[in-house]
Backbone as CSV, one residue per row, in Angstrom:
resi,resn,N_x,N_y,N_z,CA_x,CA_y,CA_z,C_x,C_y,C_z
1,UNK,103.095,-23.514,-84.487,102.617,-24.876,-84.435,103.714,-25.855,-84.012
2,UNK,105.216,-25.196,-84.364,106.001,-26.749,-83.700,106.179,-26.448,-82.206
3,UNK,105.685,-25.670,-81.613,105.583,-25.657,-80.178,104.698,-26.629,-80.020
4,UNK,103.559,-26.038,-80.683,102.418,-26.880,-80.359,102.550,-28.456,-80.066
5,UNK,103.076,-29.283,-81.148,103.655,-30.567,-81.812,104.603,-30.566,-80.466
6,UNK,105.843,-29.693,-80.066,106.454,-30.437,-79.454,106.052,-30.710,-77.667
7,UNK,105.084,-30.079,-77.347,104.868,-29.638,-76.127,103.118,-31.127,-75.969
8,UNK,103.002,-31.018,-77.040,101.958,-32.402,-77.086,102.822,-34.029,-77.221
9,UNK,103.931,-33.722,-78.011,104.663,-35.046,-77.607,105.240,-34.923,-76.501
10,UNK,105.653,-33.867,-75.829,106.474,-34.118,-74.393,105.865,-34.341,-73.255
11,UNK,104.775,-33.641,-73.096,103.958,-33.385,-72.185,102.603,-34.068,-72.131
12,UNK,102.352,-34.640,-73.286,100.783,-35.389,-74.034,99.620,-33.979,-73.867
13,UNK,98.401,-34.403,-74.798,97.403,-33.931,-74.788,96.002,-33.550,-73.947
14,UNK,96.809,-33.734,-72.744,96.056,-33.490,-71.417,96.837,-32.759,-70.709
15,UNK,97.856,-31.858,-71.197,98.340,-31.076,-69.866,98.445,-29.641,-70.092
16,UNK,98.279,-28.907,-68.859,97.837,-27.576,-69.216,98.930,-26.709,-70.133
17,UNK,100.203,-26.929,-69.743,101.195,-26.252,-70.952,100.608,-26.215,-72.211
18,UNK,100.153,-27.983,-72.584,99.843,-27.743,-73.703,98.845,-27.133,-74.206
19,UNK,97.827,-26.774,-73.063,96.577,-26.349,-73.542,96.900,-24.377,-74.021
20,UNK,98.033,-23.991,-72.951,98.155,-22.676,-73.236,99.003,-22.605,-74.773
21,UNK,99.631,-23.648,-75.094,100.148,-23.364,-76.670,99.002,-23.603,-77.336
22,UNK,98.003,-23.986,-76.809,96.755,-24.219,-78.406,95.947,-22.751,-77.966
23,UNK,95.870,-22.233,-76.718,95.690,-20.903,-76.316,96.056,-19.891,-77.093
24,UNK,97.383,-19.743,-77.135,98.247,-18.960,-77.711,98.134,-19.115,-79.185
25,UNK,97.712,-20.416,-79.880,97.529,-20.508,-81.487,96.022,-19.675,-81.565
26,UNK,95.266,-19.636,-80.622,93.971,-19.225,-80.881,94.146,-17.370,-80.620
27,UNK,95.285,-16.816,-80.191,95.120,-15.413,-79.938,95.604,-15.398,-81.262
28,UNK,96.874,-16.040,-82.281,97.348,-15.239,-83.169,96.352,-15.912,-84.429
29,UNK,95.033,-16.733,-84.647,94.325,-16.972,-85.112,93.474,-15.382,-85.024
30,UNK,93.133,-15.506,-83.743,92.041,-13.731,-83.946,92.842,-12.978,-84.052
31,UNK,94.038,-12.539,-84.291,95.166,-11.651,-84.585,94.721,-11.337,-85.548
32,UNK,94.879,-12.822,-86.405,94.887,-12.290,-88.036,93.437,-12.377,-88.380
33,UNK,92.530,-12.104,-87.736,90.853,-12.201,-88.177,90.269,-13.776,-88.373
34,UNK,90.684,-14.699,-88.213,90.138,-15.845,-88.614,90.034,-16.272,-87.249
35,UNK,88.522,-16.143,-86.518,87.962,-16.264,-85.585,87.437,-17.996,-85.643
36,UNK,87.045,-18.205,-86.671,86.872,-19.369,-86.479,87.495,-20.607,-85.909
37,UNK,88.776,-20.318,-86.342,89.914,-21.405,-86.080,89.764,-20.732,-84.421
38,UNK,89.846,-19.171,-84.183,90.337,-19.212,-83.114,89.377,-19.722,-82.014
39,UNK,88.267,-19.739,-82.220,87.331,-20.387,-81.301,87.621,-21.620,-81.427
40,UNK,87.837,-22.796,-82.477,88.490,-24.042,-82.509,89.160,-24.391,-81.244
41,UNK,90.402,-23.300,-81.420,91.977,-23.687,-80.535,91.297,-23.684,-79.479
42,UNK,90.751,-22.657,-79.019,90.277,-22.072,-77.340,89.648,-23.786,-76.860
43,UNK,88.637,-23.576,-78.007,87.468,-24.547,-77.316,88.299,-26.097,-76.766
44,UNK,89.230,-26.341,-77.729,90.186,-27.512,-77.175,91.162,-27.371,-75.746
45,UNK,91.543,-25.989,-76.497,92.373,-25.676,-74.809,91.184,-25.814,-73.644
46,UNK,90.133,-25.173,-74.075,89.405,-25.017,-72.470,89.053,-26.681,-71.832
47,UNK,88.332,-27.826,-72.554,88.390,-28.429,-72.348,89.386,-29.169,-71.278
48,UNK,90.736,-29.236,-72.054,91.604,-29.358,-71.421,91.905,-28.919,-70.223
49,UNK,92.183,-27.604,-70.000,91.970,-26.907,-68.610,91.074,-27.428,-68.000
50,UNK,89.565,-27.413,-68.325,88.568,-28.321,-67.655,88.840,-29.445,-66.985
51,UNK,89.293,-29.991,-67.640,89.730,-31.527,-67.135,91.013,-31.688,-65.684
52,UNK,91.901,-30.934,-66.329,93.209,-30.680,-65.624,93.034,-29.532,-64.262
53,UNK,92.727,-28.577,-64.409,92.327,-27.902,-63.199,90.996,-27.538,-62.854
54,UNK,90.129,-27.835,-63.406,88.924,-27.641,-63.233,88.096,-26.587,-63.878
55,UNK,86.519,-26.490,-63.407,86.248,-24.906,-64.020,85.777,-23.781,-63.497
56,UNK,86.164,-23.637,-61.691,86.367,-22.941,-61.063,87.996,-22.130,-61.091
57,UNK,88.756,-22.541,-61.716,90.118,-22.249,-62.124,90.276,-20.908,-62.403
58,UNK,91.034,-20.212,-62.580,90.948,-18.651,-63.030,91.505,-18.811,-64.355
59,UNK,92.176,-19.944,-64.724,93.150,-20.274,-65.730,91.606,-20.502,-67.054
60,UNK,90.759,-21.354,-66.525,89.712,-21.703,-67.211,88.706,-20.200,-67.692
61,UNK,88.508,-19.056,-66.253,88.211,-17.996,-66.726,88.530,-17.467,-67.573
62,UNK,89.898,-17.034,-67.733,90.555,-16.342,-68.622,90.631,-16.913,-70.473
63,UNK,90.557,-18.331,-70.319,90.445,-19.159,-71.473,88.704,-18.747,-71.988
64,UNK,88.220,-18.887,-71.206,86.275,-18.641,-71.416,86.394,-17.209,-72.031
65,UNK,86.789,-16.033,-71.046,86.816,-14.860,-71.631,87.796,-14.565,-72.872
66,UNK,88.460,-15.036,-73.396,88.935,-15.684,-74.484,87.999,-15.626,-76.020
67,UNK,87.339,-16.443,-75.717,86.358,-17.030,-76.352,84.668,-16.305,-76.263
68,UNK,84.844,-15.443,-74.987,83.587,-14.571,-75.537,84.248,-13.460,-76.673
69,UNK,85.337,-12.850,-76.063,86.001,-11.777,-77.314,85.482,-12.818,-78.438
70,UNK,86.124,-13.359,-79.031,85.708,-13.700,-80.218,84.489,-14.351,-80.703
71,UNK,83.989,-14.524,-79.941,82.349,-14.725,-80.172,81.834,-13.325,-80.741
72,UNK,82.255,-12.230,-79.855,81.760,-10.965,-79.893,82.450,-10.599,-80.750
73,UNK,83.925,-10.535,-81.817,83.912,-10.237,-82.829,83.326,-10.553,-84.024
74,UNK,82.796,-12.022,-83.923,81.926,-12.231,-85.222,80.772,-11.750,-85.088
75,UNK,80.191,-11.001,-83.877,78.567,-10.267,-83.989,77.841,-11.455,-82.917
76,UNK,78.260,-12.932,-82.747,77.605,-13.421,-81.352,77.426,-12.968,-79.791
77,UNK,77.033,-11.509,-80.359,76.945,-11.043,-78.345,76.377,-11.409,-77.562
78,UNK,75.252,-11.971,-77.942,74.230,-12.503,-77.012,75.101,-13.773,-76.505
79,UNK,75.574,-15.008,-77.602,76.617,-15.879,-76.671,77.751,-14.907,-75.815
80,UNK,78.360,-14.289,-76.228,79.392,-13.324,-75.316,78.727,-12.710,-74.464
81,UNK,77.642,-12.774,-74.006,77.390,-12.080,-73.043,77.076,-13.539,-72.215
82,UNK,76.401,-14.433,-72.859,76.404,-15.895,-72.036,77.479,-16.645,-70.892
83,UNK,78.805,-15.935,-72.358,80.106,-16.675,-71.556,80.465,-15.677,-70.764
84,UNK,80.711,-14.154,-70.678,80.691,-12.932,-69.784,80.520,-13.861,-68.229
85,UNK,79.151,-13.664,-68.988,78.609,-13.741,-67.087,79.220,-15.046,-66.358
86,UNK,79.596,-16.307,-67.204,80.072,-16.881,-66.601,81.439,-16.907,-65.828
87,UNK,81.832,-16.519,-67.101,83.546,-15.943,-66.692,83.497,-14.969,-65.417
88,UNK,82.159,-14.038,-65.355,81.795,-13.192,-63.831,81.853,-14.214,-62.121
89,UNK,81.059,-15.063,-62.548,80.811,-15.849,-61.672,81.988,-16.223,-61.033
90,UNK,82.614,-17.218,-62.117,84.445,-17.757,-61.721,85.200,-17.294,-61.607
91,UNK,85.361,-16.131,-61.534,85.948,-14.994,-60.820,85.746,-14.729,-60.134
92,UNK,84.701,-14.271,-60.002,84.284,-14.114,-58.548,84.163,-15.185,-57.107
93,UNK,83.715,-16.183,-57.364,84.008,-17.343,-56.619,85.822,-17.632,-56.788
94,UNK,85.863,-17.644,-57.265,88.030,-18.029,-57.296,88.763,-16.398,-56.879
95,UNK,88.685,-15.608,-56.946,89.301,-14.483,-56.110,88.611,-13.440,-55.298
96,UNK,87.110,-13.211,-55.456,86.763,-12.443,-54.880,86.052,-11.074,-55.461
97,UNK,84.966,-10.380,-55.285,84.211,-9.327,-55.962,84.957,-7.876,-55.631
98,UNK,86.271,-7.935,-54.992,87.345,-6.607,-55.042,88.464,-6.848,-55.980
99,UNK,88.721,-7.864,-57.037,90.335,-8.144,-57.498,90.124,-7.504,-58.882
100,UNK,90.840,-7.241,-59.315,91.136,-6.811,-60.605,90.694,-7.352,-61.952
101,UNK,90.320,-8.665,-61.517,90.143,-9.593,-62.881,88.737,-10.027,-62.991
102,UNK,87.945,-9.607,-62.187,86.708,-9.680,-61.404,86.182,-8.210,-62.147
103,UNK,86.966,-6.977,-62.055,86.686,-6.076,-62.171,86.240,-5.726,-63.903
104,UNK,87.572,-6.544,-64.551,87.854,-6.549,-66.223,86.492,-7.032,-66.499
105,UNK,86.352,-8.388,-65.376,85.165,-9.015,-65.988,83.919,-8.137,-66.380
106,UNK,83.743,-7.582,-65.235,82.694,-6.668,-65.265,82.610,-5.857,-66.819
107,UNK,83.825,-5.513,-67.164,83.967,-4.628,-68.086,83.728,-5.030,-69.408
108,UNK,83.930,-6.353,-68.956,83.615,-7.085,-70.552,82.199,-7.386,-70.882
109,UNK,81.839,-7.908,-69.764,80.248,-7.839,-70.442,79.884,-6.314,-70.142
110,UNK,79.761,-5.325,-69.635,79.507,-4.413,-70.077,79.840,-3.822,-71.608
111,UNK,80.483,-4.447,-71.956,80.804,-4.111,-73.637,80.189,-4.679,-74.286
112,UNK,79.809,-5.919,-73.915,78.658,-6.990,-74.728,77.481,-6.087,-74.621
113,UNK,76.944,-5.885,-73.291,75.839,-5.122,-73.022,75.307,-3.701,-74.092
114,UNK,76.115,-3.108,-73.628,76.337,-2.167,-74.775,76.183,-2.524,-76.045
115,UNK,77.064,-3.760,-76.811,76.074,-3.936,-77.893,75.495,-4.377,-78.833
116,UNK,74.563,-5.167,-77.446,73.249,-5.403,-77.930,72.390,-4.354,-77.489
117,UNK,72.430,-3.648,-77.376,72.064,-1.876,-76.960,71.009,-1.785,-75.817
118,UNK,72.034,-2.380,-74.555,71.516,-2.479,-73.060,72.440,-1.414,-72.583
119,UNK,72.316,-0.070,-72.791,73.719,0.576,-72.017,73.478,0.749,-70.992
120,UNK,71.681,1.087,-70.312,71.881,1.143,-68.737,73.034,-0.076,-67.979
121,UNK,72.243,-1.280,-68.405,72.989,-2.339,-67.933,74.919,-1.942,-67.672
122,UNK,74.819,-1.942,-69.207,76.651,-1.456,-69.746,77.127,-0.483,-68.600
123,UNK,76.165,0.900,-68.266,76.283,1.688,-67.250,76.623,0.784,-65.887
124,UNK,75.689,0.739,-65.189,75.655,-0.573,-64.017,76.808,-1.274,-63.928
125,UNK,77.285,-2.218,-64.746,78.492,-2.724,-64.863,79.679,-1.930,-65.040
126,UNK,79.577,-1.327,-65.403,80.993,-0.714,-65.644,80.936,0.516,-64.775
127,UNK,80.160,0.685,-64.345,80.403,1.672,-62.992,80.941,0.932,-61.563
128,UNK,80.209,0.026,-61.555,81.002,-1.357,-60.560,82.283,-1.294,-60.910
129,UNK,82.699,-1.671,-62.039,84.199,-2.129,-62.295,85.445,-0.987,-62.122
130,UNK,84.655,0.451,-62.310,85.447,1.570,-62.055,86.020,1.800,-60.529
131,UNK,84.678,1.264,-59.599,84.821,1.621,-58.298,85.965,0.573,-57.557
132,UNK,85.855,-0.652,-58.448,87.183,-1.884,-58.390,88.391,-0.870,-58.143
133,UNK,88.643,-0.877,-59.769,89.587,-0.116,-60.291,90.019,0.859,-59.233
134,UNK,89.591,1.889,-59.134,89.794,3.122,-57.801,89.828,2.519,-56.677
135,UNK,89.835,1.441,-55.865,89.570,0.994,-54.686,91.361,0.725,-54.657
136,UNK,91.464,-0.480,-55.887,92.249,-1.448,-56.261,94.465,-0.935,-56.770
137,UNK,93.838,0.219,-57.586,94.706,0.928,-58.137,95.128,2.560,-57.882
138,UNK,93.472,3.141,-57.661,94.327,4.380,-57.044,93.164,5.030,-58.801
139,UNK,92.381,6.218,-58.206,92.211,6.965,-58.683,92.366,7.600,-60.346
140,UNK,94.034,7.507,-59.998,94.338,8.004,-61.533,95.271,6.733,-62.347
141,UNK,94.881,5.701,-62.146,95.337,4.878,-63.209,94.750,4.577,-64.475
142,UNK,95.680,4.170,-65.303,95.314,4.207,-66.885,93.847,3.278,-66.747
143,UNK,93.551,2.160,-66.104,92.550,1.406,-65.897,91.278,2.512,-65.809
144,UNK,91.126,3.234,-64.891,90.256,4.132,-64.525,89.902,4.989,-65.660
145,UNK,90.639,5.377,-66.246,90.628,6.218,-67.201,90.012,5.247,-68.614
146,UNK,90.659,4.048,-68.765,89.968,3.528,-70.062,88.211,3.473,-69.208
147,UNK,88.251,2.845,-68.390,86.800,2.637,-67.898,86.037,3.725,-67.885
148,UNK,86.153,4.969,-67.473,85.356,6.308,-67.404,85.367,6.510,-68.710
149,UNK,85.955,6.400,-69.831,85.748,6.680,-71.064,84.807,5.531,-71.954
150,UNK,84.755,4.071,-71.509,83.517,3.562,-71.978,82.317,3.596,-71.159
151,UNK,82.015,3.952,-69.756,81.123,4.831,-69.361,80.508,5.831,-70.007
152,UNK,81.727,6.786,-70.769,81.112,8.013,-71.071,80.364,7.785,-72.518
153,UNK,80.866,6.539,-73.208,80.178,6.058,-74.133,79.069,5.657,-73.895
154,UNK,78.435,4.750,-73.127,77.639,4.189,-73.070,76.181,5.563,-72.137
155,UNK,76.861,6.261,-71.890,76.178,7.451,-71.471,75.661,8.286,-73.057
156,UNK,76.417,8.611,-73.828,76.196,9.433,-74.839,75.652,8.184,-76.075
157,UNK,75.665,6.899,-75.740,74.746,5.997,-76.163,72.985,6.262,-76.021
158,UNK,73.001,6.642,-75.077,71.668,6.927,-74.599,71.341,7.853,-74.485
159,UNK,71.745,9.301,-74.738,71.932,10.372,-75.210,71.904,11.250,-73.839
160,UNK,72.960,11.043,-72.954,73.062,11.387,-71.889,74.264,12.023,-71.938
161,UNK,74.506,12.943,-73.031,75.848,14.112,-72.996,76.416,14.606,-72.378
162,UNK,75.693,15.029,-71.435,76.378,15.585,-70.077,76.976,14.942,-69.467
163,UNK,76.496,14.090,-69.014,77.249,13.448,-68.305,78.547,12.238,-68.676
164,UNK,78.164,11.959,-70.177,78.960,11.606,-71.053,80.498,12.814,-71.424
165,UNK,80.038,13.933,-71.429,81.177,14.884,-71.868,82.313,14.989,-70.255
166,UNK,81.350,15.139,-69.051,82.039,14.832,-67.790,82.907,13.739,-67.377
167,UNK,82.362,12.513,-67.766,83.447,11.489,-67.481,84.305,11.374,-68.992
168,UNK,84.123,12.418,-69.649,85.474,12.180,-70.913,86.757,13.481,-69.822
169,UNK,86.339,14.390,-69.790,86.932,15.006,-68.943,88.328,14.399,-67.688
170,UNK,87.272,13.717,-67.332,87.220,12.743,-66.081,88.688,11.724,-66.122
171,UNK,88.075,11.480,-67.790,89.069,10.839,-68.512,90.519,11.313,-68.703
172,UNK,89.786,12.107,-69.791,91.895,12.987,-70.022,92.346,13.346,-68.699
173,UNK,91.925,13.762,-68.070,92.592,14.318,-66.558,93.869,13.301,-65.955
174,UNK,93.185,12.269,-66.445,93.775,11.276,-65.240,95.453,10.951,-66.988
């Protein structure tokens, strides 16, 4: 917090530094489980960002996806899947439907998806985000590998074993 304090008197309460120290109070807020506060911090930082760079920003994405995680840790998936898709959008319009962060996106609401127990969907998405990933990184990166393994979840969600036990495979390999 005396970052916080000093980076709001130096800089005032409209500038993005300061918004990433009330950012940063809101990750070690969901650190320690108290989601509430941490949706607090976010929601002030985002604002801020809002104002200051806009909300086509990637800076503003990343603050939004922020704030679906913790939506989605207190059990609000249906909002986390609200803010997901948005955070999809502004990503996608601000870098493009091949970049990496575009790709995460994907991955995140596919986790929302999942559960509220849409895994085709979860499937769909996160099969997109794999093909990112492999385009982006190369086959056998750790990325690829976390992704084929919540694939293979969301496969053996729906009781699709086989093909669930294949992309675990798929998985350790890499």
């Amino acid at each position: 917090t005396q970052a916080l304090e000093i980076r709001k008197k130096v800089l005032g309460k409209e500038h993005s530094d300061y918004a990433k120290s009330l950012n940063n109070l809101a990750e070690y807020y969901s650190k320690m489980g108290n989601y509430t506060e941490a949706i607090r911090f976010n929601e002030i930082a985002l604002e801020i960002i809002k104002k200051v760079l806009g909300e086509e920003h990637p800076t503003y994405a990343s603050l939004l996806s922020n704030l679906a995680v913790y939506n989605s840790n207190i059990g609000n998936y249906m909002e986390a899947v609200r803010i997901n898709t948005i955070v999809l959008e502004t990503r996608k319009k601000a870098l493009g439907d091949e970049h990496p962060d575009y790709a995460a996106s994907l991955n995140n609401l596919a986790e929302c998806y999942s559960k509220i127990g849409n895994d085709t969907e979860a499937i769909r998405l996160g099969t997109i985000a794999l093909g990112i990933f492999k385009k982006v990184f190369g086959e056998g990166h750790p990325n690829c590998a976390s992704l084929l393994n919540n694939i293979a979840e969301y496969y053996s969600k729906n009781g699709n074993y086989s093909e669930a036990f294949t992309l675990c495979i798929q998985s350790l390999e890499i």
